[in-house]
N, C-alpha and C positions, 0 to 999 in steps of 0.2 A: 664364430661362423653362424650368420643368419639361418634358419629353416631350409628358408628357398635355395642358398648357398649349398647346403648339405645334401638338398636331394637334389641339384647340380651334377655338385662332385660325383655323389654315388650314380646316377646315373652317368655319366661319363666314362667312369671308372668300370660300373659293370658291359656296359657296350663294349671298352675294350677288350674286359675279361674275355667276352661270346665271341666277338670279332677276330680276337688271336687264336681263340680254339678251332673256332671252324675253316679261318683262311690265312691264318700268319701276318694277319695286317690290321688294320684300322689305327691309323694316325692322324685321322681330318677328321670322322664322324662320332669321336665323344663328341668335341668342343663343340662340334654343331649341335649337337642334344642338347649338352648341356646350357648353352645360350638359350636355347628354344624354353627352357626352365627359369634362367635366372639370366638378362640380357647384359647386367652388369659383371656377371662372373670374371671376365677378362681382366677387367679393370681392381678388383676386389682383391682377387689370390697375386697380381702381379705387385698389391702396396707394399709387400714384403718384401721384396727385393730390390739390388738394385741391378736393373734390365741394359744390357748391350744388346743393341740390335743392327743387324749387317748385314748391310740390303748391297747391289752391284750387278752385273749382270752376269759377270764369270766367278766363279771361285768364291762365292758363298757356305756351301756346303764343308771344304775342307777349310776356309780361314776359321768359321765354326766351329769347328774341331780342333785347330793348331789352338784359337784361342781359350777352349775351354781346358787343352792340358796346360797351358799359360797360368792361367788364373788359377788352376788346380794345387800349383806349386805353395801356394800364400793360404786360398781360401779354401774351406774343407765342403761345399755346397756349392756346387754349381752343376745348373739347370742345363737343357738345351734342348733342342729339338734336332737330335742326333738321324732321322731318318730325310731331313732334309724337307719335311710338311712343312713349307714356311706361309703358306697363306695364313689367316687367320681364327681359322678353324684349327689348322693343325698346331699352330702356336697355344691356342687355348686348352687346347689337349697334352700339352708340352704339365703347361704349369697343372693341370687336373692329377696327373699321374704324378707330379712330384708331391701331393699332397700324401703319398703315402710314405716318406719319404721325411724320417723323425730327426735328425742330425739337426745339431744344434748350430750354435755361430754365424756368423754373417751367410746370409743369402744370395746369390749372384745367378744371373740368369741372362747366357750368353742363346742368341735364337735369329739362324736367319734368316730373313722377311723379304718377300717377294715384290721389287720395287714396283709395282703396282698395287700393294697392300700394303706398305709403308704408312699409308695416310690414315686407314683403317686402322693400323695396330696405333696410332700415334693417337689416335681420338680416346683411346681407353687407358694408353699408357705415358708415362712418362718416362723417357729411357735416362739412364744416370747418363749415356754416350750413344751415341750412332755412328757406325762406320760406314762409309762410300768406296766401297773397294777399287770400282772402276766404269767403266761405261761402253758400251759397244753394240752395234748394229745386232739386235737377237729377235727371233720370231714378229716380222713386220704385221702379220696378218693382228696381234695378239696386243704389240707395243706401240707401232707405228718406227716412226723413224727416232734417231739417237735424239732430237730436240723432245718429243715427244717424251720420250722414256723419263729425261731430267728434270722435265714439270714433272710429271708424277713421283720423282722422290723430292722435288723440292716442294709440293706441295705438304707432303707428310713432315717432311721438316719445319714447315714454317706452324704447325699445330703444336712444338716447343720449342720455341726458339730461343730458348734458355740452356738449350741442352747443347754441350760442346759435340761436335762433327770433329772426326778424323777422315780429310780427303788426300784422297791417292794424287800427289801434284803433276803427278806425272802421265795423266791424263787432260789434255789442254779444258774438253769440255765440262768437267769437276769444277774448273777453277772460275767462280761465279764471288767478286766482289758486294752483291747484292742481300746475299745471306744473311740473314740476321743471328745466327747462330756464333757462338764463339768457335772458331777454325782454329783446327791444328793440321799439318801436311807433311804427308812420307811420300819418300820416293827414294830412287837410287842415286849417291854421289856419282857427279860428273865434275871432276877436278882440271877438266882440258876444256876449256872457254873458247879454242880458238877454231874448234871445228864446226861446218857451217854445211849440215847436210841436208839434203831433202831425199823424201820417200816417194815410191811409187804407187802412195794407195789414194783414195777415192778424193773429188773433195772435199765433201762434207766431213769427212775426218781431219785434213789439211786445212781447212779454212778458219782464221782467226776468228775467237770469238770477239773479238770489237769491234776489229776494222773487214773483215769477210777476206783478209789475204791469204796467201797462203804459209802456213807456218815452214821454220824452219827449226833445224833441232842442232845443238849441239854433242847429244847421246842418243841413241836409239834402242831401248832393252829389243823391245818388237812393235810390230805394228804400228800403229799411232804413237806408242807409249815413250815417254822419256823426256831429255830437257830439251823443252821447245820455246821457242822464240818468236817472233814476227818482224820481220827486217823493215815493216812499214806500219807501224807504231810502237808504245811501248811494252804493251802486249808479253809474257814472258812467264817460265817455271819461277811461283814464288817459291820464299826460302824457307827450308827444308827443318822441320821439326824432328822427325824422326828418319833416320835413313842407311840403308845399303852400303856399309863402307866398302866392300870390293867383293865380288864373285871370285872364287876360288878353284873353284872346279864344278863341272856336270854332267853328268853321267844317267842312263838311260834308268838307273834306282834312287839316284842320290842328286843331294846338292850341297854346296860347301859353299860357307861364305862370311862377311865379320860381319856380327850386327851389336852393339852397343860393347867393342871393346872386346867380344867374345866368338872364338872360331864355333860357328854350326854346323853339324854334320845334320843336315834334316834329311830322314828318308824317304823324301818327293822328291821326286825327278821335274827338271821343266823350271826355265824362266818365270812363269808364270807362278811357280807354287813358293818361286822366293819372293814376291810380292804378295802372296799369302802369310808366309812366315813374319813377312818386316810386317802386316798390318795386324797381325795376334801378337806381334813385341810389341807395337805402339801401345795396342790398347793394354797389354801387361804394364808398362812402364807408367801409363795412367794412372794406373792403379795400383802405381807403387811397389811391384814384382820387383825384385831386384834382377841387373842381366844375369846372374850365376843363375837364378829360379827361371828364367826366360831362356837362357838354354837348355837346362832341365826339359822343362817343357817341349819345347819345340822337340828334342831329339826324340821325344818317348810316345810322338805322336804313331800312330800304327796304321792298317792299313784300314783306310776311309773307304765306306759305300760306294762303290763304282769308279770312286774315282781312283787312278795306278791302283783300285782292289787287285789281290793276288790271291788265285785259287788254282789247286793242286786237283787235276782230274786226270786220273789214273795217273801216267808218264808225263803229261804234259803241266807245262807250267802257264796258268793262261791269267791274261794278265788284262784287266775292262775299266775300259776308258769311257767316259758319258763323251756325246758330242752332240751340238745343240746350235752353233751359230758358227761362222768364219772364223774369225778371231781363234775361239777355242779348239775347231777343230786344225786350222793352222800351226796352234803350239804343240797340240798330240802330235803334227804328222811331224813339229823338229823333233819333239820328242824321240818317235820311233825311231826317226831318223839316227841318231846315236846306239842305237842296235845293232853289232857286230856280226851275232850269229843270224843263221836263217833262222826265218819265221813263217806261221801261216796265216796270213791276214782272214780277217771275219767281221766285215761290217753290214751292221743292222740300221736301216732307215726305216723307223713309222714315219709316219705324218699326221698322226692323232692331235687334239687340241692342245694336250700339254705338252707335243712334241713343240709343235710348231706345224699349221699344217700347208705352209708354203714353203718348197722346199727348192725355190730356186736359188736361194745360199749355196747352196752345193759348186755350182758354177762359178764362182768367185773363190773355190776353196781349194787347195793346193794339193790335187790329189796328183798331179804331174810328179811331186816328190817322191812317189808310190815306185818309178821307176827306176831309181836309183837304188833301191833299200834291196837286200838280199831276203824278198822275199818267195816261199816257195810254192805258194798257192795263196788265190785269191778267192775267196766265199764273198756271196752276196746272200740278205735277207730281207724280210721287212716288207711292209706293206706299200711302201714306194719303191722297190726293186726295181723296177722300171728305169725308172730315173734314176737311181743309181748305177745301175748298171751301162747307162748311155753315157754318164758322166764317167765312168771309169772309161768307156772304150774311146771316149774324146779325150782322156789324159794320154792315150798312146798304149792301154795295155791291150791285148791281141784275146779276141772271143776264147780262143781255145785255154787261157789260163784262168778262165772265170766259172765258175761251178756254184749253182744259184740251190736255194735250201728255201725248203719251202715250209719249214713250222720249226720251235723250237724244240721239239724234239730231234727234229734232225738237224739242228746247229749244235746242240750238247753232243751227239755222233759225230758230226763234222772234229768236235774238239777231240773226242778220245781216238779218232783214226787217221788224225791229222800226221800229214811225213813228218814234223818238226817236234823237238820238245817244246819247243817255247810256241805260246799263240798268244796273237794280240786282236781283242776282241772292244771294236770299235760300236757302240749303241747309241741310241735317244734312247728317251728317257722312258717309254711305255715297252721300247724292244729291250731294253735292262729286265724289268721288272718281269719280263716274260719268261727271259731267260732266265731268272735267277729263281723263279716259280718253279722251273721248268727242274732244273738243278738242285732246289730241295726236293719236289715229289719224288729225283732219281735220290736221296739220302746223302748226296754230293755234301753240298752244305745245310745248314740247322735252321738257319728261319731265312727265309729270302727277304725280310724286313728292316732286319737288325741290323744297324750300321757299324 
């Protein structure tokens, strides 16, 4: 390690030391020091390993984590950037801390990146894989529209285009013949070819990418997602490298299902987190995990930062879902939707930069389901309450069962005085953080960082 390298690291390193002491955090602002020292540092400490990176725009954070107990099975070092800093700061910061970190044997550094940083983290590194989890309409003000979003990961792609891509096929707009990269593709078996559905969602989601028609699908998990077709070219889900042999059951904790010959009991709840599970077995099977060591894995995953996290405050059992665009907050609300007993609902809208700070998604987002669910009060919070609140009394819920919270302090009071044991506690991403600030000052939980 060069001079410059060394007082890098150490500055890096000591900024985290001061920054956990005095505020429980600092996961972006080593790597920024440390760059401001040594510009190559990124590219330097990453030669040692070999780098998975898993950019998408849902389900980043937890495929992150399925895949790092994946790979943990096999290889006795693997890296991450567990608080979910995926710019490129906070990935620098990733690798700085694990400098302290003496373990010998292959090196593996699973970290996921911000498909708008993709192209950034790609100029410094060379990843041994890249996964493409999926693609969906998220923060317009920030991305632009879905075409917009897949130039900026395929820009970062095309800086190695040597490196093999794992894409989700079961996203029509992933599937780009163009690539230069070597393609591998997971998705869910659809063994009935003769179904011939269409969806009631937008066009730009429906529209072929060759011919501009509208797709048709033979399977539909959700949304967009699944085996699609185009009845006016030939347009079509290619064949399936990795895949879903059959859903089993799901349940509002759990999911069951086969994935390479072996029944998974993962404890995520949601559609959505079994196309997490199958893209941390793809890239496990990559790299040569056996399925025995890939169920291993997958089942011993635990409870992920915000996302289905579960925390015990006093009687109640409350349970914090991130929510950040359509799509995602659609599969939370099937999610809840599977909730037998009553509950107290608690959703928090910021609209800060990193939330997103256009928050007319809301309108397109399926809070009408809200009235079905045995729920037994409705809390609002957040710096858009407003509009959240207008969009809940346009779903059909009535003024009187809506009770508005006006700091986190009085959302962590809402939770411990809440009718229900159970509470389901709905956030972005800066009303999380607040809360869970909010929740270690009260001793609740240990660091509000730590994922």
């Amino acid at each position: 390690m060069s001079i410059k390298q060394s007082l890098a690291v150490l500055a890096g390193n000591s900024s985290k030391w001061l920054l956990e002491k005095l505020t429980n955090g600092g996961s972006s602002l080593p790597g920024k020091l440390a760059a401001k020292i040594d510009p190559d540092i990124l590219q330097n400490l990453a030669s040692d390993y070999d780098v998975v990176l898993i950019t998408g725009t849902n389900g980043k954070t937890v495929t992150t984590a399925l895949t790092s107990k994946v790979l943990g099975q096999k290889f006795d070092h693997i890296l991450t950037n567990a608080t979910g800093s995926n710019m490129i700061q906070g990935i620098t910061s990733a690798f700085i801390s694990d400098t302290k970190n003496k373990a010998t044997g292959k090196k593996i550094a699973v970290l996921e990146t911000d498909e708008a940083y993709l192209r950034l983290v790609t100029e410094q590194i060379t990843p041994k894989l890249v996964l493409v989890n999926n693609l969906f309409k998220d923060q317009a003000d920030r991305y632009g529209s879905v075409a917009s979003t897949y130039q900026l990961i395929q820009k970062g792609l095309a800086k190695v285009p040597e490196t093999p891509v794992l894409i989700n096929a079961d996203i029509p707009h992933l599937v780009n013949p163009n690539l230069s990269n070597p393609i591998f593709y997971f998705g869910f078996n659809s063994p009935d070819q003769s179904q011939d559905i269409q969806t009631a969602n937008s066009a730009e989601d429906l529209a072929c990418p060759e011919c501009g028609q509208g797709l048709h699908y033979h399977m539909i998990a959700y949304d967009n997602v699944g085996d699609y077709f185009c009845p006016s070219c030939d347009f079509k889900r290619p064949q399936l490298d990795y895949q879903i042999d059959q859903i089993i059951q799901l349940s509002p904790d759990k999911s069951q299902f086969e994935l390479f010959g072996q029944t998974i009991n993962l404890p995520l709840a949601g559609i959505y987190n079994v196309y997490n599970a199958l893209a941390a077995g793809a890239i496990g099977s990559f790299f040569q995990v056996t399925p025995d060591q890939i169920k291993m894995g997958l089942e011993q995953v635990g409870h992920i930062f915000g996302r289905q996290e579960i925390i015990q405050v006093d009687d109640h059992l409350v349970k914090i879902n991130l929510i950040k665009n359509i799509v995602g907050f659609n599969q939370i609300v099937d999610l809840v939707g599977l909730e037998n007993d009553e509950f107290t609902l608690i959703t928090v809208l910021n609209n800060n930069p990193s939330d997103g700070v256009d928050t007319a998604w809301i309108w397109d987002a399926n809070f009408e389901a809200f009235k079905n669910m045995p729920i037994a009060s409705y809390k609002l919070a957040g710096i858009a309450i407003e509009d959240l609140e207008k969009r809940l009394l346009a779903s059909g819920i009535g003024p009187a069962a809506i009770e508005r919270l006006n700091s986190p302090a009085a959302i962590v009071n809402a939770i411990k005085t809440a009718p229900t044991d159970k509470v389901y506690l709905l956030v972005t991403y800066t009303a999380m953080m607040e809360v869970r600030k909010e929740l270690a000052d009260q001793g609740i939980i240990d660091d509000r960082m730590r994922a």
